[in-house]
PDB file with one MODEL, atoms N, CA, C and O in Angstrom:
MODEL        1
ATOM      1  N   UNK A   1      41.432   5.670 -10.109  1.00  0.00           N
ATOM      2  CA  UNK A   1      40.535   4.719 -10.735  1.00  0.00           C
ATOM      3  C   UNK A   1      39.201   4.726  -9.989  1.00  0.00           C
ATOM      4  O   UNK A   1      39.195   4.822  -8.761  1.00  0.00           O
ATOM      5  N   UNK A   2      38.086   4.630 -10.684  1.00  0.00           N
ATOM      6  CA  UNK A   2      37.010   4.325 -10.057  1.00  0.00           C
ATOM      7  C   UNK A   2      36.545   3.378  -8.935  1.00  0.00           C
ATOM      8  O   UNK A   2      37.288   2.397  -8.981  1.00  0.00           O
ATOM      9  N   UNK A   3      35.785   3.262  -8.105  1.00  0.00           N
ATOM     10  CA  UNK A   3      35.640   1.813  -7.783  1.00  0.00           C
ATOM     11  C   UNK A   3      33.887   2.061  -7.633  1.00  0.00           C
ATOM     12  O   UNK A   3      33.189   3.060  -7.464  1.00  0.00           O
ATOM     13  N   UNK A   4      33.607   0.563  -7.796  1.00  0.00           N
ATOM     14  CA  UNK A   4      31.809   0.406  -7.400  1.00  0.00           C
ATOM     15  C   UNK A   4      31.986  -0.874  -6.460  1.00  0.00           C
ATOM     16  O   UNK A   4      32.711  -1.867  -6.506  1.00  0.00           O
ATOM     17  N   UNK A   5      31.001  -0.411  -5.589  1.00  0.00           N
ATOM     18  CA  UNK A   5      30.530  -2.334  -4.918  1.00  0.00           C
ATOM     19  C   UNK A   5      28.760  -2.367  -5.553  1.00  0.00           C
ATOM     20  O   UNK A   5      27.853  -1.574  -5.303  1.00  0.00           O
ATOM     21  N   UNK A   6      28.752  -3.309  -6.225  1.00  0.00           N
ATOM     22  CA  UNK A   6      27.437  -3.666  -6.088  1.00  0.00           C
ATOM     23  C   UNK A   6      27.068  -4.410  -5.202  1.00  0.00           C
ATOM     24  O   UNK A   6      27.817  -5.237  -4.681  1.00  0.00           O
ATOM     25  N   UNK A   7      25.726  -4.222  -4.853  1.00  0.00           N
ATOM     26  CA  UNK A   7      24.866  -5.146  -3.521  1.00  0.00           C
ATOM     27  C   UNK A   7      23.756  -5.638  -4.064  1.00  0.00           C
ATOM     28  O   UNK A   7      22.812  -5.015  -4.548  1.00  0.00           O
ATOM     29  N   UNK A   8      23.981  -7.278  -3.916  1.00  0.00           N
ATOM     30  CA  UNK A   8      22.891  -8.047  -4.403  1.00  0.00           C
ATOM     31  C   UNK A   8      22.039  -8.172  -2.872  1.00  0.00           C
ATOM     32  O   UNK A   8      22.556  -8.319  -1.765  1.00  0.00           O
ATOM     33  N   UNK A   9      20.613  -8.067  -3.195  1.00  0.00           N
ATOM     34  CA  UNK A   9      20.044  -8.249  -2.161  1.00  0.00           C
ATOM     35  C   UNK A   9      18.702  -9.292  -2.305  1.00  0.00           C
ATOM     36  O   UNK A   9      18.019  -9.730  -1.379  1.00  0.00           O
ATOM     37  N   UNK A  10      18.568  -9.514  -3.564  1.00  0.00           N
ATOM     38  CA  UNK A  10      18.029 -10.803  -4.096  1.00  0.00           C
ATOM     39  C   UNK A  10      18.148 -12.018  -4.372  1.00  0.00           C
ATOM     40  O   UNK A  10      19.312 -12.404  -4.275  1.00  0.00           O
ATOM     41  N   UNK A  11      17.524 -12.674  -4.635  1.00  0.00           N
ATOM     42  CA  UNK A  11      18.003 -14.012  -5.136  1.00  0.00           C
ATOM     43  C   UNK A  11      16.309 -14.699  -6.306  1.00  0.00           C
ATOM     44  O   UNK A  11      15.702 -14.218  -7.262  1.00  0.00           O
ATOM     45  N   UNK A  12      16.227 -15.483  -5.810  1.00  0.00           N
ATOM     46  CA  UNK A  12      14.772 -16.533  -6.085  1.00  0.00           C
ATOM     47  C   UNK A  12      13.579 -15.521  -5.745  1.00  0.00           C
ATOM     48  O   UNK A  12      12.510 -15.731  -6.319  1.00  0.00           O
ATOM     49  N   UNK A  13      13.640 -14.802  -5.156  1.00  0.00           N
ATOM     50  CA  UNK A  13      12.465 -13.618  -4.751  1.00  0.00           C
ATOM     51  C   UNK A  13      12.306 -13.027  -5.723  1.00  0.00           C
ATOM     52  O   UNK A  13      11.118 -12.820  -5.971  1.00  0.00           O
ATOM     53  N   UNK A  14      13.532 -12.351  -6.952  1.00  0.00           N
ATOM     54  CA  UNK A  14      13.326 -11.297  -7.484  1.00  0.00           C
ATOM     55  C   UNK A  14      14.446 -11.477  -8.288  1.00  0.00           C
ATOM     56  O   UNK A  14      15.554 -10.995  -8.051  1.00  0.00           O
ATOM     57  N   UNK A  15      14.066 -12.381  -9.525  1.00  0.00           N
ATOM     58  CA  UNK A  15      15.253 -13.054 -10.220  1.00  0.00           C
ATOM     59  C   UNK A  15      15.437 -11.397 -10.787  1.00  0.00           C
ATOM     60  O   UNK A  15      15.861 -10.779  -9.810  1.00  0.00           O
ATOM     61  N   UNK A  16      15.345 -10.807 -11.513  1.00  0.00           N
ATOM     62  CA  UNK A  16      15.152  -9.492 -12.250  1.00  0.00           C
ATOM     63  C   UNK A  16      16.013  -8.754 -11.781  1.00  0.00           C
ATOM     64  O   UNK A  16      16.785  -8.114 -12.495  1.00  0.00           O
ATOM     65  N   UNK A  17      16.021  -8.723 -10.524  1.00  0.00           N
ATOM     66  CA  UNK A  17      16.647  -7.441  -9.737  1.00  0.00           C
ATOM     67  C   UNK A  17      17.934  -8.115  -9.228  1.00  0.00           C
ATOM     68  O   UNK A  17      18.827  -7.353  -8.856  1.00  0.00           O
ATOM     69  N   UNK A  18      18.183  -9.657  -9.151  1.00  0.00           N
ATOM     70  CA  UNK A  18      19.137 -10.006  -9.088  1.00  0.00           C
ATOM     71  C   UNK A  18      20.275 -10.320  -9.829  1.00  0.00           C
ATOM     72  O   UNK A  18      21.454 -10.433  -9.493  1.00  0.00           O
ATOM     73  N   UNK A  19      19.572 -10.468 -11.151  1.00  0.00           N
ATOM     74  CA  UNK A  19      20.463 -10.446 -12.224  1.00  0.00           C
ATOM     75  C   UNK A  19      20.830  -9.116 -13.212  1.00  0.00           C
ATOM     76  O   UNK A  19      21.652  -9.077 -14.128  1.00  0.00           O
ATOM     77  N   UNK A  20      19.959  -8.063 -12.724  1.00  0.00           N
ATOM     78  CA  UNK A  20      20.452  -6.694 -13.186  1.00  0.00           C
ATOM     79  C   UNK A  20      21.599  -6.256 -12.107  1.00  0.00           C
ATOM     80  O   UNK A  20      22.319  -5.371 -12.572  1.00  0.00           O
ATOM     81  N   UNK A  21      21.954  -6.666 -10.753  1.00  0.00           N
ATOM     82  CA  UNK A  21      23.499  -6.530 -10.033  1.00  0.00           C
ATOM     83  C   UNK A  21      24.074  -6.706 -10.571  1.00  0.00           C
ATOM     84  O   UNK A  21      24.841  -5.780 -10.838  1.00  0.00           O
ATOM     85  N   UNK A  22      24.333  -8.257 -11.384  1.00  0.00           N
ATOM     86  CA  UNK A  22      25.530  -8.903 -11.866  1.00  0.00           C
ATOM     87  C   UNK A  22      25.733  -8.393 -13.476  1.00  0.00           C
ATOM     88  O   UNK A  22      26.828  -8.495 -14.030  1.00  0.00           O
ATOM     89  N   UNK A  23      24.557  -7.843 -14.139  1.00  0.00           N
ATOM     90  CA  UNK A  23      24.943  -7.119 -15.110  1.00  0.00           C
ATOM     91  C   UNK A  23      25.636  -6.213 -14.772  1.00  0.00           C
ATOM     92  O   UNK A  23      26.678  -6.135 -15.422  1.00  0.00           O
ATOM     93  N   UNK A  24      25.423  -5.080 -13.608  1.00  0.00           N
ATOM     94  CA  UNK A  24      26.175  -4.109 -13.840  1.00  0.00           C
ATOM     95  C   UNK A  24      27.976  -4.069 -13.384  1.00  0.00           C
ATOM     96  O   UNK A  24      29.051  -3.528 -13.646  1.00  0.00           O
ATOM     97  N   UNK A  25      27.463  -4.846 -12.724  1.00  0.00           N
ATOM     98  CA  UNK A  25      28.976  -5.711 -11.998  1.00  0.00           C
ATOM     99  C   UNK A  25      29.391  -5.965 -13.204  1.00  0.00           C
ATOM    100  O   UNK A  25      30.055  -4.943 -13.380  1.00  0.00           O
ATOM    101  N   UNK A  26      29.494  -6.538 -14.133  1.00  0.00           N
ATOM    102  CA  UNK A  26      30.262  -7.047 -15.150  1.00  0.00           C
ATOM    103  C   UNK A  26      30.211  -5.763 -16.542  1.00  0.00           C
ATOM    104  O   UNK A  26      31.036  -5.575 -17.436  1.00  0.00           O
ATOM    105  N   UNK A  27      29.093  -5.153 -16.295  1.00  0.00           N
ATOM    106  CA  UNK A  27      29.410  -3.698 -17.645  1.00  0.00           C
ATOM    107  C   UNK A  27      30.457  -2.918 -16.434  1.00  0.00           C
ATOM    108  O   UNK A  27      31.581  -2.855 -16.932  1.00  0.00           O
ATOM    109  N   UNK A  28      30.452  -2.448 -15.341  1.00  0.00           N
ATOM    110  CA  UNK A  28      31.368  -1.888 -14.915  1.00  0.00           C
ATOM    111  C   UNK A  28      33.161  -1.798 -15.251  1.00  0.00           C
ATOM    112  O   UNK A  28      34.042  -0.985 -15.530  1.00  0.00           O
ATOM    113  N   UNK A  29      32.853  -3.813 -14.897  1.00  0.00           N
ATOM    114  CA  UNK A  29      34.384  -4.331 -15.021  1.00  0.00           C
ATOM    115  C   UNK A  29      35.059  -4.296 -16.335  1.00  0.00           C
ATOM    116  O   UNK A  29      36.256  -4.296 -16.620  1.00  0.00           O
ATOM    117  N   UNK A  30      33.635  -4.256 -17.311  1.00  0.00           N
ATOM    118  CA  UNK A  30      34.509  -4.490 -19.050  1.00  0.00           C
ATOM    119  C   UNK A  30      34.755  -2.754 -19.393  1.00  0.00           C
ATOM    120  O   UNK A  30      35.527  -2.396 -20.283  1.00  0.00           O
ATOM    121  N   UNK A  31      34.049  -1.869 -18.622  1.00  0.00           N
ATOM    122  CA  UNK A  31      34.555  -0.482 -18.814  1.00  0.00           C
ATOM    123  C   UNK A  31      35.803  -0.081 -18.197  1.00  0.00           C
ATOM    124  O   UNK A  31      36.349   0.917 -18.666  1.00  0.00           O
ATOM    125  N   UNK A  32      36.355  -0.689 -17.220  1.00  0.00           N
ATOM    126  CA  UNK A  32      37.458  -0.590 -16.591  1.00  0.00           C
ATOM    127  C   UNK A  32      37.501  -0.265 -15.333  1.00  0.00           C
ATOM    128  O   UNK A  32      38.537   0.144 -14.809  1.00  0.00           O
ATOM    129  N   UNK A  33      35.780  -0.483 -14.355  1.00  0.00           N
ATOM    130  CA  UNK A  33      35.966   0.520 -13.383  1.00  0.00           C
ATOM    131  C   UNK A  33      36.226  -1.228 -12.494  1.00  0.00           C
ATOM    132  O   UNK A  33      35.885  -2.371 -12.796  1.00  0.00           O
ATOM    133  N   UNK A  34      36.927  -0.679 -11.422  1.00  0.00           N
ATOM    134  CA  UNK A  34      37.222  -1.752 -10.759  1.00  0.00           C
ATOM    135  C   UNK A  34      36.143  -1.856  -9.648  1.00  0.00           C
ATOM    136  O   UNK A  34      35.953  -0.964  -8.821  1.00  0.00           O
ATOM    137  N   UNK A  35      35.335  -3.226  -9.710  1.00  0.00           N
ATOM    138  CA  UNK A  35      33.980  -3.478  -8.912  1.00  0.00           C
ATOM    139  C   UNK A  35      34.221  -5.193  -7.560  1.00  0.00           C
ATOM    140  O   UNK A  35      35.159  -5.989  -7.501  1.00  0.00           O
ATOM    141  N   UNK A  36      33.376  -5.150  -7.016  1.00  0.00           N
ATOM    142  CA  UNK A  36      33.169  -6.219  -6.060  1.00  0.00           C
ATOM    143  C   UNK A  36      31.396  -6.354  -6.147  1.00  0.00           C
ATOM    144  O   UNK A  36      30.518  -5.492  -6.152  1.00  0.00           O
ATOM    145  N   UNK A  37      31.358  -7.677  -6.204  1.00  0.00           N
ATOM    146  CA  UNK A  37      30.007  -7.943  -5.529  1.00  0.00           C
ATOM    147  C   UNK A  37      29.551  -8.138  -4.027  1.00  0.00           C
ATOM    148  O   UNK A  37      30.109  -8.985  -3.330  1.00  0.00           O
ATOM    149  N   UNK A  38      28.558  -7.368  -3.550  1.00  0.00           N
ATOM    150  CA  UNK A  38      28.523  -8.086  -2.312  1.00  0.00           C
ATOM    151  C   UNK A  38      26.932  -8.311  -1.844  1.00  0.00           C
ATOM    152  O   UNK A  38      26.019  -7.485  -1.859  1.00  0.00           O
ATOM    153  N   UNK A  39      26.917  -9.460  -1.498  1.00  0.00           N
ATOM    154  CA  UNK A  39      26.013 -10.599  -1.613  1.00  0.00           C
ATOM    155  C   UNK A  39      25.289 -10.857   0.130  1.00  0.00           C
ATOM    156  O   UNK A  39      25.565 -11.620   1.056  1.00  0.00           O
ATOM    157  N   UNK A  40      24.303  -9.808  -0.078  1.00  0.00           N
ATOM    158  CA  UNK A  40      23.452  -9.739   1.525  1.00  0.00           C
ATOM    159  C   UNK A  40      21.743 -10.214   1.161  1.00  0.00           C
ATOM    160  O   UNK A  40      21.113 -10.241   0.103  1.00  0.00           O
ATOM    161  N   UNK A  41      21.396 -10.537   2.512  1.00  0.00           N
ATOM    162  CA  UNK A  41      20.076 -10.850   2.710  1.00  0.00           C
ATOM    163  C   UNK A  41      19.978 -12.168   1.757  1.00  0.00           C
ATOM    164  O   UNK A  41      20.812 -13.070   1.842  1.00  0.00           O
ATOM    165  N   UNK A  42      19.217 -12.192   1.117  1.00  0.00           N
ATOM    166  CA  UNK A  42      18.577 -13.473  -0.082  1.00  0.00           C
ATOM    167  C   UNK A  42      19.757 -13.829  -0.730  1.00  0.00           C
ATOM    168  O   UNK A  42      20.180 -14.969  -0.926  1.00  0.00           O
ATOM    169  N   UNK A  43      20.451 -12.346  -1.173  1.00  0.00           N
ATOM    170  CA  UNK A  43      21.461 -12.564  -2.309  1.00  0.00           C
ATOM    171  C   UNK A  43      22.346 -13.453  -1.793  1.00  0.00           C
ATOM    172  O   UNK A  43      22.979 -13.931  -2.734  1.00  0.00           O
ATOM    173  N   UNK A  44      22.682 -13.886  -0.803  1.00  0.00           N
ATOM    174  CA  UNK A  44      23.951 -14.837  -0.115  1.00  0.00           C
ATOM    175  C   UNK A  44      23.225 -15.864  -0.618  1.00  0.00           C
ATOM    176  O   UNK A  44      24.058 -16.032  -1.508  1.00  0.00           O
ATOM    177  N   UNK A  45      22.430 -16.691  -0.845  1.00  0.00           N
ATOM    178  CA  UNK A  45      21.873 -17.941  -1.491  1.00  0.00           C
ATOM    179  C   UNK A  45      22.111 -18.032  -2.877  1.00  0.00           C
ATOM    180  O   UNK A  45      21.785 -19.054  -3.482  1.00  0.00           O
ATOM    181  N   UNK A  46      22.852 -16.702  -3.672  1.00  0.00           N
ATOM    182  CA  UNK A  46      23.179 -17.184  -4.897  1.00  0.00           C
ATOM    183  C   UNK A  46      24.504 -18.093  -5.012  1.00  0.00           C
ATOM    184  O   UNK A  46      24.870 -18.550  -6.095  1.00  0.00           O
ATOM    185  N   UNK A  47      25.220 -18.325  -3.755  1.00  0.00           N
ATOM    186  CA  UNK A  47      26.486 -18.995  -3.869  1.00  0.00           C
ATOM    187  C   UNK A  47      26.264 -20.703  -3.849  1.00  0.00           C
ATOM    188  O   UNK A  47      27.105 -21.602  -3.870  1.00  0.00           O
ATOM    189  N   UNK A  48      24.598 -20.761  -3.793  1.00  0.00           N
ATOM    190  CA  UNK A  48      24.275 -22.473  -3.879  1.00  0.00           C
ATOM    191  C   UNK A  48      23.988 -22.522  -5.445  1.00  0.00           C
ATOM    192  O   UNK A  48      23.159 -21.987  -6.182  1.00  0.00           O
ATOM    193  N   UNK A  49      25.084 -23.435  -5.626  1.00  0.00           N
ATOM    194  CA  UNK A  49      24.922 -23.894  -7.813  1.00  0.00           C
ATOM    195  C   UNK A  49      23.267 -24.112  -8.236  1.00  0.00           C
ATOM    196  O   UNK A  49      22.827 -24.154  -9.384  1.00  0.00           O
ATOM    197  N   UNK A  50      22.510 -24.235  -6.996  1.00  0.00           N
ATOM    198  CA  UNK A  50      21.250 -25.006  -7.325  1.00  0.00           C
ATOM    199  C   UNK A  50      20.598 -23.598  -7.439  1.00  0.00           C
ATOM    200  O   UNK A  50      19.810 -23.499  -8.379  1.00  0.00           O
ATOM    201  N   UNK A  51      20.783 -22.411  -6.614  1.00  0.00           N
ATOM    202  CA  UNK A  51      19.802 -21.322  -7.031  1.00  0.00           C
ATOM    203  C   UNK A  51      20.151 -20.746  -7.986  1.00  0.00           C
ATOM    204  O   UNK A  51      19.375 -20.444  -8.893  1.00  0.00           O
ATOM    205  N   UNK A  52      21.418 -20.470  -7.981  1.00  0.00           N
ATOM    206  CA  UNK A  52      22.329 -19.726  -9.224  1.00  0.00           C
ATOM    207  C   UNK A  52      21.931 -20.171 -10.275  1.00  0.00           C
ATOM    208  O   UNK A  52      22.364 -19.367 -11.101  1.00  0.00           O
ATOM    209  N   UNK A  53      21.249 -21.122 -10.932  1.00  0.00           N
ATOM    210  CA  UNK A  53      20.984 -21.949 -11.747  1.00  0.00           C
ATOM    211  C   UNK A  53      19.307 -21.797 -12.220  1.00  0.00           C
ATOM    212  O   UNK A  53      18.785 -21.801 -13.335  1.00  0.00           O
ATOM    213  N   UNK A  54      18.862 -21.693 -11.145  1.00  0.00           N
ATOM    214  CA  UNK A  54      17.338 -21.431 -11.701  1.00  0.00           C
ATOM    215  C   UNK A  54      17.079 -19.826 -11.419  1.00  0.00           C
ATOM    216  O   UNK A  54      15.941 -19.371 -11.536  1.00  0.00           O
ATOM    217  N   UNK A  55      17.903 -19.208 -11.141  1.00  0.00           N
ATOM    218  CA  UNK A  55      17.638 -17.432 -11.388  1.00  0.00           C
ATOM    219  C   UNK A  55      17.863 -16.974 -12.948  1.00  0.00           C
ATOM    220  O   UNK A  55      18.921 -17.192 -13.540  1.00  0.00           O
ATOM    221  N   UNK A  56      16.926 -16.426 -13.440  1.00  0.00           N
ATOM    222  CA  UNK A  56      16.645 -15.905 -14.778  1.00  0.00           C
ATOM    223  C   UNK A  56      15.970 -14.676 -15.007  1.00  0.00           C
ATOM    224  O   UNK A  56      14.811 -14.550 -15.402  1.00  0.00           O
ATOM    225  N   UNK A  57      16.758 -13.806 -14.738  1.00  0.00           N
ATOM    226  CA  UNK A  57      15.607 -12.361 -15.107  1.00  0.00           C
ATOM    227  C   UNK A  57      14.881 -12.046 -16.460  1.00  0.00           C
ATOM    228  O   UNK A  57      15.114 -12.859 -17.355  1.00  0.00           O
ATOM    229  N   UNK A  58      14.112 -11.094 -16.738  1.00  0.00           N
ATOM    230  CA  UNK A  58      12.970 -10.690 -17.175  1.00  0.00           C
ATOM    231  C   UNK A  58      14.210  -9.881 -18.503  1.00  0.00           C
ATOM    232  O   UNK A  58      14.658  -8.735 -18.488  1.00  0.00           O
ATOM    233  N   UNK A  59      14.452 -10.934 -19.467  1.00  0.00           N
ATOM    234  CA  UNK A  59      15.209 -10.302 -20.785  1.00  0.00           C
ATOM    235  C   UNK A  59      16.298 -10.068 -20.632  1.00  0.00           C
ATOM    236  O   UNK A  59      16.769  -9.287 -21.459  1.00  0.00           O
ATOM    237  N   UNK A  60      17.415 -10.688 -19.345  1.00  0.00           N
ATOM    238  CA  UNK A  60      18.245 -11.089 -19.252  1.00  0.00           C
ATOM    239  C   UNK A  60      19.251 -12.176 -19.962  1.00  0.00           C
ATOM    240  O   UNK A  60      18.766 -13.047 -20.683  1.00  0.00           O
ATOM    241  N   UNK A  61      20.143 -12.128 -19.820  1.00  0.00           N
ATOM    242  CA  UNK A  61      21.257 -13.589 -19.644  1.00  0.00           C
ATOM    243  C   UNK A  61      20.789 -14.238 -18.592  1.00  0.00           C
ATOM    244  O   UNK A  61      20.189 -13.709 -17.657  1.00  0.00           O
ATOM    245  N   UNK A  62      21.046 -15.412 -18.708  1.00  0.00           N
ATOM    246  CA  UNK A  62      21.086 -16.882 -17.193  1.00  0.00           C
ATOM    247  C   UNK A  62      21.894 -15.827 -16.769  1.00  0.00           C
ATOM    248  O   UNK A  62      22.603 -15.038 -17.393  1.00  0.00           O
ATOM    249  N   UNK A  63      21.553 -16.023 -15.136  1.00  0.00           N
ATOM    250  CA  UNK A  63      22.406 -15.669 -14.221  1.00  0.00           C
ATOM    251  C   UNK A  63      24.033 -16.307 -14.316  1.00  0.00           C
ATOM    252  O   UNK A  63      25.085 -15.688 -14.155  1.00  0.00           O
ATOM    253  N   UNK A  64      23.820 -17.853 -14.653  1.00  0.00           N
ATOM    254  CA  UNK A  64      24.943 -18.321 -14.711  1.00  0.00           C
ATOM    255  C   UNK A  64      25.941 -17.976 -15.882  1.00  0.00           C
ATOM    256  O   UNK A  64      27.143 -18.236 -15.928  1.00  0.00           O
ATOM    257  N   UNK A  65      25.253 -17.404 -16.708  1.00  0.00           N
ATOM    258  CA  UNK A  65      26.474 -16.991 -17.804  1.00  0.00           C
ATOM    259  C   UNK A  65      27.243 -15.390 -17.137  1.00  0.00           C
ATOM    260  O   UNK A  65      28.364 -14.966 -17.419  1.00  0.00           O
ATOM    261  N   UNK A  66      26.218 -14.749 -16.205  1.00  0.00           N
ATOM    262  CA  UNK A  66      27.022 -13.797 -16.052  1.00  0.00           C
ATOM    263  C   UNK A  66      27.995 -14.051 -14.579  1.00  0.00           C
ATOM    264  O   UNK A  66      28.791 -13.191 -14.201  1.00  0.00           O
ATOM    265  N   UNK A  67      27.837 -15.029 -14.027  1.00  0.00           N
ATOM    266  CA  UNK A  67      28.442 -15.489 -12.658  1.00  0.00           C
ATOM    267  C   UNK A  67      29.954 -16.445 -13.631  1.00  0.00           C
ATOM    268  O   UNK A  67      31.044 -16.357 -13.064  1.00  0.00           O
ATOM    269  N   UNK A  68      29.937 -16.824 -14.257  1.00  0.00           N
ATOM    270  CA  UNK A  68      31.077 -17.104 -15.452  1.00  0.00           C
ATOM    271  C   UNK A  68      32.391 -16.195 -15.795  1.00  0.00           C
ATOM    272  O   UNK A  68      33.601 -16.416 -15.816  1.00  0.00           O
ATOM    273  N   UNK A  69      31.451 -14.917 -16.089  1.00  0.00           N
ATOM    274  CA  UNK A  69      31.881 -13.398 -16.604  1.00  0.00           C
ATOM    275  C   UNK A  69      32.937 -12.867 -15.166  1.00  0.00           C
ATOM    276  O   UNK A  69      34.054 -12.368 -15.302  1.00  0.00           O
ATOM    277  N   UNK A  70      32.353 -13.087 -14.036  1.00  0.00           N
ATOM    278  CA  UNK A  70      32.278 -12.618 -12.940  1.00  0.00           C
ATOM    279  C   UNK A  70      33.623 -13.101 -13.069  1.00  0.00           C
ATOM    280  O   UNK A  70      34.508 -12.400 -13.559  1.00  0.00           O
ATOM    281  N   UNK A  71      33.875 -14.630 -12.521  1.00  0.00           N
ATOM    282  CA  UNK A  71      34.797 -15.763 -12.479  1.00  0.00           C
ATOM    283  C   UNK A  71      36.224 -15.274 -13.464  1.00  0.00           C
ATOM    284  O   UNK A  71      37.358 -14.911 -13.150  1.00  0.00           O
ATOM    285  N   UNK A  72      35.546 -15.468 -14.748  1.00  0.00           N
ATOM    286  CA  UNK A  72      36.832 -14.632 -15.718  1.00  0.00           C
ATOM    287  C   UNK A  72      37.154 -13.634 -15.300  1.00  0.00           C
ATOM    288  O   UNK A  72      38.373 -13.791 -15.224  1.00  0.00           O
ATOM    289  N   UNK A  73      36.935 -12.595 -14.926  1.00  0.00           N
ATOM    290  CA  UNK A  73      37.172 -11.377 -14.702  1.00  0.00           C
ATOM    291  C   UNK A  73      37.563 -10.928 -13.100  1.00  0.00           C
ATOM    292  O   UNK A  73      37.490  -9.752 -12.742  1.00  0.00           O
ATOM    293  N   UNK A  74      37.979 -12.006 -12.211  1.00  0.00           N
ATOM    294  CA  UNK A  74      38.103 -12.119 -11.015  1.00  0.00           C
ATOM    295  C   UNK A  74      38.095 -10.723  -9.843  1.00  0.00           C
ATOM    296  O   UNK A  74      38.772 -10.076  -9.043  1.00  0.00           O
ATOM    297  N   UNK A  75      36.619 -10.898 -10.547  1.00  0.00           N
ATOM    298  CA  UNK A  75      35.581  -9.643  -9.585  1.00  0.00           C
ATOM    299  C   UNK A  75      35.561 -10.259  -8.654  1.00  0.00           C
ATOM    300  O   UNK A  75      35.142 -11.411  -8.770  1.00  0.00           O
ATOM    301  N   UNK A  76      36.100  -9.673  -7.016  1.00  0.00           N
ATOM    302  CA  UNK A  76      35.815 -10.390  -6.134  1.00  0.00           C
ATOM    303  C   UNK A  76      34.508 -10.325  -5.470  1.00  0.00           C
ATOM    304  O   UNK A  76      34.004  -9.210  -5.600  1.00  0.00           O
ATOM    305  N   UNK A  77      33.687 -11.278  -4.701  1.00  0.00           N
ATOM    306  CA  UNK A  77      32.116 -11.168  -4.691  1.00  0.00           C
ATOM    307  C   UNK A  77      32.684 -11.671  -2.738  1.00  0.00           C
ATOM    308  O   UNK A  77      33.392 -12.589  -2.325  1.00  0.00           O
ATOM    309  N   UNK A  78      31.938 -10.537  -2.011  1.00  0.00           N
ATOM    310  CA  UNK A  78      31.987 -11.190  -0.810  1.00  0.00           C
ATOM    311  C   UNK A  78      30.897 -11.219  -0.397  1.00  0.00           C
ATOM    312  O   UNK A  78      30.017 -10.430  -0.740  1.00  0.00           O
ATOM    313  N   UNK A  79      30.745 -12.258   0.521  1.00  0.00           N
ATOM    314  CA  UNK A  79      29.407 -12.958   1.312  1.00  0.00           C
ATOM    315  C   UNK A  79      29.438 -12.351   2.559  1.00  0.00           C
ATOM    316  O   UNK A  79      28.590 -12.634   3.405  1.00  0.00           O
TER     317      UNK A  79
ENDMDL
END
Protein backbone atom coordinates (compact mmCIF):
# COMPACT_ATOMS: atom_id res chain seq x y z
CA UNK A 1 0.00 0.00 0.00
CA UNK A 2 1.08 3.41 -0.49
CA UNK A 3 1.76 5.75 2.24
CA UNK A 4 2.10 9.83 2.19
CA UNK A 5 2.78 12.18 5.24
CA UNK A 6 1.78 15.51 4.45
CA UNK A 7 3.53 18.54 6.21
CA UNK A 8 1.61 21.48 7.09
CA UNK A 9 3.90 24.25 7.64
CA UNK A 10 1.35 27.05 7.62
CA UNK A 11 -1.30 28.32 9.29
CA UNK A 12 -2.78 32.25 9.44
CA UNK A 13 0.44 33.25 7.38
CA UNK A 14 -0.59 31.44 4.33
CA UNK A 15 -4.18 30.28 4.58
CA UNK A 16 -3.74 28.88 0.75
CA UNK A 17 -0.91 26.78 1.31
CA UNK A 18 -2.40 25.54 4.39
CA UNK A 19 -5.42 24.40 3.24
CA UNK A 20 -4.05 22.87 -0.05
CA UNK A 21 -2.12 20.12 2.78
CA UNK A 22 -5.37 19.15 4.06
CA UNK A 23 -6.80 18.86 0.60
CA UNK A 24 -4.35 16.57 -0.37
CA UNK A 25 -4.41 14.71 2.84
CA UNK A 26 -7.95 13.96 2.32
CA UNK A 27 -7.84 13.32 -1.90
CA UNK A 28 -5.07 10.89 -0.88
CA UNK A 29 -7.20 9.10 1.83
CA UNK A 30 -10.52 8.91 -0.47
CA UNK A 31 -8.06 7.28 -3.19
CA UNK A 32 -6.99 4.74 -0.78
CA UNK A 33 -3.49 5.77 -0.13
CA UNK A 34 -2.98 5.62 3.52
CA UNK A 35 -1.79 9.34 4.80
CA UNK A 36 -0.91 11.28 8.23
CA UNK A 37 -0.78 14.88 8.73
CA UNK A 38 2.02 16.41 10.29
CA UNK A 39 1.69 19.74 11.67
CA UNK A 40 5.23 21.85 12.10
CA UNK A 41 6.27 25.43 12.49
CA UNK A 42 2.89 27.75 12.17
CA UNK A 43 1.01 24.67 11.13
CA UNK A 44 0.92 23.37 14.94
CA UNK A 45 -1.49 26.47 15.63
CA UNK A 46 -4.04 24.85 13.46
CA UNK A 47 -4.98 22.58 16.50
CA UNK A 48 -6.48 26.00 18.25
CA UNK A 49 -10.55 25.84 17.09
CA UNK A 50 -9.99 29.66 16.95
CA UNK A 51 -7.35 29.53 14.00
CA UNK A 52 -8.73 26.50 12.36
CA UNK A 53 -11.70 28.53 11.98
CA UNK A 54 -10.58 31.67 10.40
CA UNK A 55 -8.12 29.80 7.82
CA UNK A 56 -9.72 29.99 4.33
CA UNK A 57 -7.74 29.51 1.23
CA UNK A 58 -7.85 31.19 -2.12
CA UNK A 59 -10.98 28.86 -3.84
CA UNK A 60 -10.88 26.44 -1.32
CA UNK A 61 -13.27 24.67 1.25
CA UNK A 62 -13.16 26.23 5.05
CA UNK A 63 -10.40 24.63 6.43
CA UNK A 64 -12.85 23.35 8.90
CA UNK A 65 -14.88 21.31 6.57
CA UNK A 66 -11.80 19.59 5.53
CA UNK A 67 -10.38 19.09 9.29
CA UNK A 68 -14.09 17.22 9.64
CA UNK A 69 -13.07 14.97 6.54
CA UNK A 70 -9.81 14.42 8.34
CA UNK A 71 -11.78 13.38 11.73
CA UNK A 72 -14.15 10.95 9.63
CA UNK A 73 -11.57 9.38 8.03
CA UNK A 74 -9.27 8.95 11.12
CA UNK A 75 -6.18 10.32 9.36
CA UNK A 76 -3.92 10.52 12.07
CA UNK A 77 -2.41 14.27 12.26
CA UNK A 78 0.69 14.53 14.60
CA UNK A 79 1.93 17.67 16.29
Amino acid sequence: MKKILVVVTHATDDPTKSTLAFVTAVGAHEAGIEVGIALLGEGAYLTKEAVAKSVHGVGLPPLTELIEKVVKGNIPVYV
